[in-house]
N, C-alpha and C positions, 0 to 999 in steps of 0.2 A: 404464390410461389413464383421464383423468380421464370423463364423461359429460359428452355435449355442452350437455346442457340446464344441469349444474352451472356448466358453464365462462362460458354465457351467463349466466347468474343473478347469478355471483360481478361477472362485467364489470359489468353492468346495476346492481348495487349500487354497485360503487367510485363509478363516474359518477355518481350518484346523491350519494354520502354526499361525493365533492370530498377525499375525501382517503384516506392510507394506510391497509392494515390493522396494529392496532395491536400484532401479531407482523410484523414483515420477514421477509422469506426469509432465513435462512439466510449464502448466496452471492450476490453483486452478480454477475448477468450482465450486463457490459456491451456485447456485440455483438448482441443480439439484437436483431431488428426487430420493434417494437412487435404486430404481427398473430401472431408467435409465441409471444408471453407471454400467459398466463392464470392465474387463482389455483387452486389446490384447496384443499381442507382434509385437514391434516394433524396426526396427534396432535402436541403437543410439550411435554416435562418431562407436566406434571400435566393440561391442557386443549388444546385445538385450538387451531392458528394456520393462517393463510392462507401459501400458499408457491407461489412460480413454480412453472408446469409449462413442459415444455418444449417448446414448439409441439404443445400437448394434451397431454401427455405427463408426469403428475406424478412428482418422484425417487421412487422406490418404494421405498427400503431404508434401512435406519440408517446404511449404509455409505456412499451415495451422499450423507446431507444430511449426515452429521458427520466422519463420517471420511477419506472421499477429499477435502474443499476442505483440509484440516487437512496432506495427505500432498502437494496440490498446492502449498500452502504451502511445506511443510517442501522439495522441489524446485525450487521457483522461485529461494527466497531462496539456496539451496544455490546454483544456476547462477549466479546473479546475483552472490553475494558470491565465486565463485571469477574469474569473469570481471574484475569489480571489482580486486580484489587483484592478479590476475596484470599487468593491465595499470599497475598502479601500480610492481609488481615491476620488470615490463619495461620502464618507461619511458625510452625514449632523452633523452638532456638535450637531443637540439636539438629535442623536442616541447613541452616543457610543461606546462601543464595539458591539451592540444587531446587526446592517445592517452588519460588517462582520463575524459576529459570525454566523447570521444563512445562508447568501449567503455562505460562504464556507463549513459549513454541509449541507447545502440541496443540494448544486451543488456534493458537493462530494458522497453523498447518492444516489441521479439518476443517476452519471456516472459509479457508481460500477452497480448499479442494469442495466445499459445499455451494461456494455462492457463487464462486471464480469465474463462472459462465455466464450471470447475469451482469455482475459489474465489473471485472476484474481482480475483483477483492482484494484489494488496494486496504481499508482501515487502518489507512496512515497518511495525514496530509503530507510527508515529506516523500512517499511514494505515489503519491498523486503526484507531486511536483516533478519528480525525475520522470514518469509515465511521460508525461504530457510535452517532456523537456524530446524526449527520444521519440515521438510520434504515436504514442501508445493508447493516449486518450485527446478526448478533440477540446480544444483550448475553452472552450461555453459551455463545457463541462467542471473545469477545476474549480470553481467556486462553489457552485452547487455539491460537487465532494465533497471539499473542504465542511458545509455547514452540516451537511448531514453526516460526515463524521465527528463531527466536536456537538452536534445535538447526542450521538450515538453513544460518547464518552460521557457528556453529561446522567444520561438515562442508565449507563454501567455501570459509573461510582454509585449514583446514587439511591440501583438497586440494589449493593454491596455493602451502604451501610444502612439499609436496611434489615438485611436477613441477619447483620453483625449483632454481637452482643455491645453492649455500647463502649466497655470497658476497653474491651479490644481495638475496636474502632478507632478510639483516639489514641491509646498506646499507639497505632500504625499509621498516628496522623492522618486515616482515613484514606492511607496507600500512596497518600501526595508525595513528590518526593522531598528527600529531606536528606537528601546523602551530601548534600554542597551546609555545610555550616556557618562560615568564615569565607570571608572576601579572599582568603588567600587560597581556597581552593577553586576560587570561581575559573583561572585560564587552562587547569589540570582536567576540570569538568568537561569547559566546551570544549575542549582537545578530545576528550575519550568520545563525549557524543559527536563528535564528526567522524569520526574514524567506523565508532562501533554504527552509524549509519549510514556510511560510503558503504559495508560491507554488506549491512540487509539490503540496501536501494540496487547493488550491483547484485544478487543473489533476484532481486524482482528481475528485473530489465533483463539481467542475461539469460536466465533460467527460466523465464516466463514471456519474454518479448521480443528481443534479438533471435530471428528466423533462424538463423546461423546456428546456436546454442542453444535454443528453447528445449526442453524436453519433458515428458509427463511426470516426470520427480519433481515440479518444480514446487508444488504447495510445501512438500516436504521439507527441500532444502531450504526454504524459505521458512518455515519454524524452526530448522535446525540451526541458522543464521541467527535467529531472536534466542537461543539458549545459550548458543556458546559466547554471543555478546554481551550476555547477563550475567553469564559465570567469570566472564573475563572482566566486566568494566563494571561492576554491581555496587561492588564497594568504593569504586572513584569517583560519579558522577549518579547512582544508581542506573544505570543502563535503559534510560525510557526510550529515544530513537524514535519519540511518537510525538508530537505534540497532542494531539488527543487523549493519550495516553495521561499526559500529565494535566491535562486542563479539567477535564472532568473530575477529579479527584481534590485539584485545586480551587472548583467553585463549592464544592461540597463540603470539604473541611475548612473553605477558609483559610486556607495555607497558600501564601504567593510567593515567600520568599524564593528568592533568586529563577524564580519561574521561567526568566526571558532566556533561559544558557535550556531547557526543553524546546524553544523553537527556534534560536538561532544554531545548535550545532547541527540538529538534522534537516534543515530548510539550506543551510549551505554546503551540507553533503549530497544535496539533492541535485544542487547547484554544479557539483564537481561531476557527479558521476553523468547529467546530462552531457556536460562538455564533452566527458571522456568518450563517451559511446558516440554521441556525434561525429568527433572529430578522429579517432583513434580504435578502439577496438570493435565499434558497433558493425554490423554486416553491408556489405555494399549498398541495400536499398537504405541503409539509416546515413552511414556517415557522409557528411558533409564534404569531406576533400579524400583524397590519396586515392581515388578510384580508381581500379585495375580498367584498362580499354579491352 
């Protein structure tokens, strides 16, 4: 455990200096209530960084800060992209988009509120990238996210076609998307995925990360964010907002077409909403300029 006198010390600074320490922790805990979080100092690569403890309580192992958010990753996105899939699989034709619009935000909303604490629960490389962009996770982490969310996606699809009956399977092209048909819908496409993933990326960051704005609704809002951008952009671009989302489905059925408009409109919405929060709406210890004296 951290030493009480350090834990005051470390507070009495932050306060003091009005903004981050200049290593993040690791893992975005988002449920915590303010009076259980505290810094310690922790080695990290080559020097010390500052790193949550856990209601006094610093991670104490190599396993706890790098490797289990990495394996809670690699299961979340796993659950996540299996639920996703099936339910696309399964879709009755007099639902619509409403059966995977709300199976993929309510699944996504209890797995952040289940895992949120060990890794952030993130199970989205393009919310890895805006995390990382706004201070939320520490830069030698995002690739190791990245792999172990796209092994995660991998492991979803393809326990998805397996409980599928086979028929169904391919009718749903195996959940890949397949909503871009024609070159001419391809600038309509990455329009919607940038937009419909500015607003999940700003729904993580503000609602889960920005001190300012955080709050314990935030798993919630954060599935409610993945349904109303499925209901609303389903039919233009299919609404994936995930690159893992779409890639695992895409090695499994063998479906690539137009694949690159899943990772470039949410990896440059990831792109915008860093800027933004940096430089504009984020909370004084995030943004970069306009700082109140």
């Amino acid at each position: 455990e951290c030493p009480e006198e350090q834990v005051q010390a470390s507070q009495a600074a932050q306060a003091r200096a009005g903004s981050r320490a200049l290593c993040p922790p690791v893992p975005t805990h988002f449920f915590l209530p303010q009076a259980a979080v505290s810094m310690c100092d922790r080695a990290f690569g080559s020097g010390k960084a500052k790193e949550l403890s856990m209601g006094g309580r610093c991670r104490g192992s190599w396993y706890e800060r790098f490797l289990q958010p990495c394996l809670a990753e690699l299961l979340g996105s796993a659950l996540f992209i299996f639920i996703g899939c099936l339910s696309v699989i399964e879709n009755g034709t007099d639902t619509g988009l409403l059966q995977p619009a709300l199976a993929h935000g309510l699944a996504l909303g209890l797995l952040i509120a289940t895992l949120g604490n060990i890794s952030g629960g993130h199970f989205n490389p393009a919310v890895s990238l805006a995390a990382t962009l706004i201070g939320g996770l520490n830069l030698v982490m995002l690739l190791p996210y990245w792999i172990s969310q796209l092994c995660g996606g991998l492991i979803g699809a393809a326990l998805a076609k397996a409980v599928s009956p086979e028929e169904r399977f391919w009718n749903a092209s195996g959940a890949a998307f397949v909503t871009v048909q024609e070159s001419g819908q391809v600038v309509g496409a990455v329009v919607a995925e940038f937009i419909l993933t500015t607003l999940l990326a700003l729904a993580v960051c503000m609602g889960a990360l920005n001190q300012k704005t955080q709050g314990p609704l935030a798993p919630f809002s954060i599935g409610f964010a993945v349904t109303v951008d499925i209901l609303a952009g389903g039919a233009v671009s299919g609404a994936c907002m995930n690159p893992a989302r779409a890639f695992g489905p895409a090695v499994v059925a063998n479906h690539w077409d137009f694949h690159w408009i899943y990772w470039s409109g949410p990896l440059l919405a990831s792109l915008l909403v860093g800027m933004l929060i940096r430089l504009f709406i984020g909370d004084g210890k995030t943004r970069l300029i306009l700082k109140g004296r």
